[in-house]
C-alpha positions in Angstrom: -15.2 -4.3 11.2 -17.7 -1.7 9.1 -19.3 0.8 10.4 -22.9 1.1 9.9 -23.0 3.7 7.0 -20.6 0.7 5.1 -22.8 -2.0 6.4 -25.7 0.2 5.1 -24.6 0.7 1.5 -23.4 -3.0 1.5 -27.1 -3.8 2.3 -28.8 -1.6 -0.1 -26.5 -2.7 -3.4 -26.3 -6.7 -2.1 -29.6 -7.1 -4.1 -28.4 -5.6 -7.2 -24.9 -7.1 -7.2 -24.3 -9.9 -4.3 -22.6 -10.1 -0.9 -19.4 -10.2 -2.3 -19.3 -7.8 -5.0 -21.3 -5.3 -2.6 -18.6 -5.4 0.1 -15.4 -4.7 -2.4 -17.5 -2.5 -4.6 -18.0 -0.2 -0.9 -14.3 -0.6 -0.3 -13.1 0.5 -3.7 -15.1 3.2 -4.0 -14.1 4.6 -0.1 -10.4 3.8 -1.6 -11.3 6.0 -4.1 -12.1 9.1 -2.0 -9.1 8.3 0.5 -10.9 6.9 3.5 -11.9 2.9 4.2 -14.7 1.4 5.1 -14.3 2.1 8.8 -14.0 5.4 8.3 -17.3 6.8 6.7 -18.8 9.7 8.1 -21.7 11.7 7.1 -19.3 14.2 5.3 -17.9 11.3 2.9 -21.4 10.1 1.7 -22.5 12.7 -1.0 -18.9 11.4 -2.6 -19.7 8.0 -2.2 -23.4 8.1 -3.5 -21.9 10.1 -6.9 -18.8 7.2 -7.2 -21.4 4.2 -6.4 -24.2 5.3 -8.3 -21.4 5.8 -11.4 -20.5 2.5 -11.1 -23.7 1.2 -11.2 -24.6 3.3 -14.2 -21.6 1.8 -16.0 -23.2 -2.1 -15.6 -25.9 -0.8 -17.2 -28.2 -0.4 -13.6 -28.8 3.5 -14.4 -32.6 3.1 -13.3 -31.3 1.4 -10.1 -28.2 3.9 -9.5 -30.6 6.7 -9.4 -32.2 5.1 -6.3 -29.3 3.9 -4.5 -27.6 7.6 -5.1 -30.9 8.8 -3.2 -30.7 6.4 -0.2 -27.0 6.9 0.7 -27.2 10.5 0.7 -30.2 10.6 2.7 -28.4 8.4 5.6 -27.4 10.2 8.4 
């Protein structure tokens, strides 16, 4: 099971991309920076914001990925 910060981000990018596509987009991108889901901690969210909010940039959601950046690293 997730821990909150994963269920978090799944939440705040389900709008943008669906249910699906939010939960392996959060477990790529912890893949990624060498940790799962399970394992997010406050330290691994700066790192997870910048490879999200890429992403998101990269489907053409720049406008978007500027807010979700914002939101993940002011969870705590």
């Amino acid at each position: 099971m997730a821990n909150r910060f994963a269920d978090s981000i799944e939440k705040l990018l389900s709008p943008l991309v669906g249910d699906f596509v939010a939960k392996m987009a959060v477990k790529s991108q912890c893949r990624a920076i060498g940790i799962t889901p399970e394992d997010i901690g406050p330290q691994h969210l700066p790192d997870l914001a910048k490879k999200i909010g890429a992403a998101l940039a990269f489907q053409g959601k720049k406008a978007e990925a500027d807010g979700i950046i914002r939101k993940i690293q002011s969870m705590r």
